[in-house]
C-alpha angles and dihedrals in degrees: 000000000000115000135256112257131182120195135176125230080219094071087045116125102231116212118207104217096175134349087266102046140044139166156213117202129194111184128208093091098349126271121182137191111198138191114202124186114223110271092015120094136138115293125234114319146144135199138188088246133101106238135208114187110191115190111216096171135006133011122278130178129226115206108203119183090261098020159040125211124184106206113198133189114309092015123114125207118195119203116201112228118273095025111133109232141153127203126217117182108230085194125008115282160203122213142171116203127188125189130190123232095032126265113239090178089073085068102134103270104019108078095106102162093060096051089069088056143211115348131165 
């Protein structure tokens, strides 16, 4: 049985990736807290993983091949694995993103595509 563990966002090591993102991981499955910069956010991409992105704070926006979807507070949106998409913040915000199976490229230090940024 794996063991109960309770961790504070608090004790997180936070990563800068841009001037405009960072970012807290916790890893078993991969939860993430991030910080995005109005008009900053993460450029097309795509990953094996299932993904929940829950705003918090502030409006982003997700660009799909075929669509755009403005997720606001309160709101979850939630990616199928393998779906291009890029992300740009309309205001600054607060998510929390989980993404199943876990993401080992979150690991602190290796999450080389957000550190260029938002791009269209």
């Amino acid at each position: 049985m794996s063991e109960i563990r309770k961790i504070s966002w608090k004790s997180t090591e936070v990563e800068k990736l841009s001037e405009s993102l960072s970012c807290q991981a916790v890893f078993d499955g991969t939860l993430t807290q991030v910080f995005i910069k109005r008009g900053g956010g993460a450029p097309r991409h795509s990953h094996s993983s299932e993904e929940y992105s829950s705003i918090i704070s502030g409006v982003v926006k997700y660009v799909f091949d075929d669509r755009e979807v403005v997720v606001n507070p309160g709101e979850v949106l939630v990616v199928p694995p393998n779906v291009p998409h890029w992300v740009v913040a309309l205001e600054d915000a607060m998510a929390v993103l989980f993404f199943s199976p876990s993401r080992k490229d979150f690991i602190p230090g290796d999450v080389h595509y957000l550190r260029k940024g938002a791009a269209g």
